[in-house]
N, C-alpha and C positions, 0 to 999 in steps of 0.2 A: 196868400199870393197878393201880393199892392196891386190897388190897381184894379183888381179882378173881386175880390170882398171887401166890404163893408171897412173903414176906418176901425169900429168899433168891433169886429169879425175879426178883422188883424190884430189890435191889440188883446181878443181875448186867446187866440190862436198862441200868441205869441208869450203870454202868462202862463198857459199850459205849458208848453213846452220849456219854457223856464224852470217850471215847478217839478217836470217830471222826464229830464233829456234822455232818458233811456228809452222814451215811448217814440221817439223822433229820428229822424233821418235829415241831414240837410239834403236837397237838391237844385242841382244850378239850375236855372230858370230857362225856359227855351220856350218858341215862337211855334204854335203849330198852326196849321194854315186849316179852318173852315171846309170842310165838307159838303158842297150843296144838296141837297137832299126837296122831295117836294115839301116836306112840311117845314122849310128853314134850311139855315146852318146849325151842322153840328160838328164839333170838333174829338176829331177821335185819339183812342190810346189802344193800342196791344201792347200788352203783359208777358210776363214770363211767368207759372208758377214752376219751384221747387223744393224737392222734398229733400232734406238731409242735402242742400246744397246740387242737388244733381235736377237735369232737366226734366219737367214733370207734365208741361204742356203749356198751352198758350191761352190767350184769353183778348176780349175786344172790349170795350167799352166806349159809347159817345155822349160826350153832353152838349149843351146849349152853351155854355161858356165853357173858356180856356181852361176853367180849374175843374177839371174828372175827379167829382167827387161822391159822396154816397147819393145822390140826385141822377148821376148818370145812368144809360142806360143800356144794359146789357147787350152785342151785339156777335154776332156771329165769326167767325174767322174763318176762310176758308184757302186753303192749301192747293196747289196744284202741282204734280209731280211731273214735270215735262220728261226729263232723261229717262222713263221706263214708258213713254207713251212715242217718243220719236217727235213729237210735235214740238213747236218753237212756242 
């Protein structure tokens, strides 16, 4: 991600994926907006996983910068079912 690693992180990122495009996925680049939290900003991601292409469950992850990578840190996702509870 420019920008967000190293000149020298992007061009090794960027050799990799060269060498090996099957390991790689493009994705278009988007803005997420910072988290305040007491120990900082964090910026988060929820996930999909799936198994055999069908839905398998969800997942959370925050980090210290824009790019959610293996640094980030695991976070909880929590669901609330309004329509079987009556509440808004």
């Amino acid at each position: 991600m420019k920008n967000v690693t190293s000149d020298e992180e992007f061009r090794q990122l960027r050799r990799l994926a060269e060498k090996t495009p099957q390991e790689w996925i493009a994705q278009e680049r988007f803005e997420t907006a910072p988290v305040r939290t007491e120990d900082g900003n964090v910026y988060p991601c929820v996930g999909v996983f799936t198994v055999n292409g069908k839905f398998a469950g969800i997942y959370g992850r925050a980090s210290r910068t824009p790019l959610v990578n293996q640094d980030a840190q695991d976070v909880a996702v929590l669901l609330r079912n309004v329509g079987n509870r009556g509440d808004q």
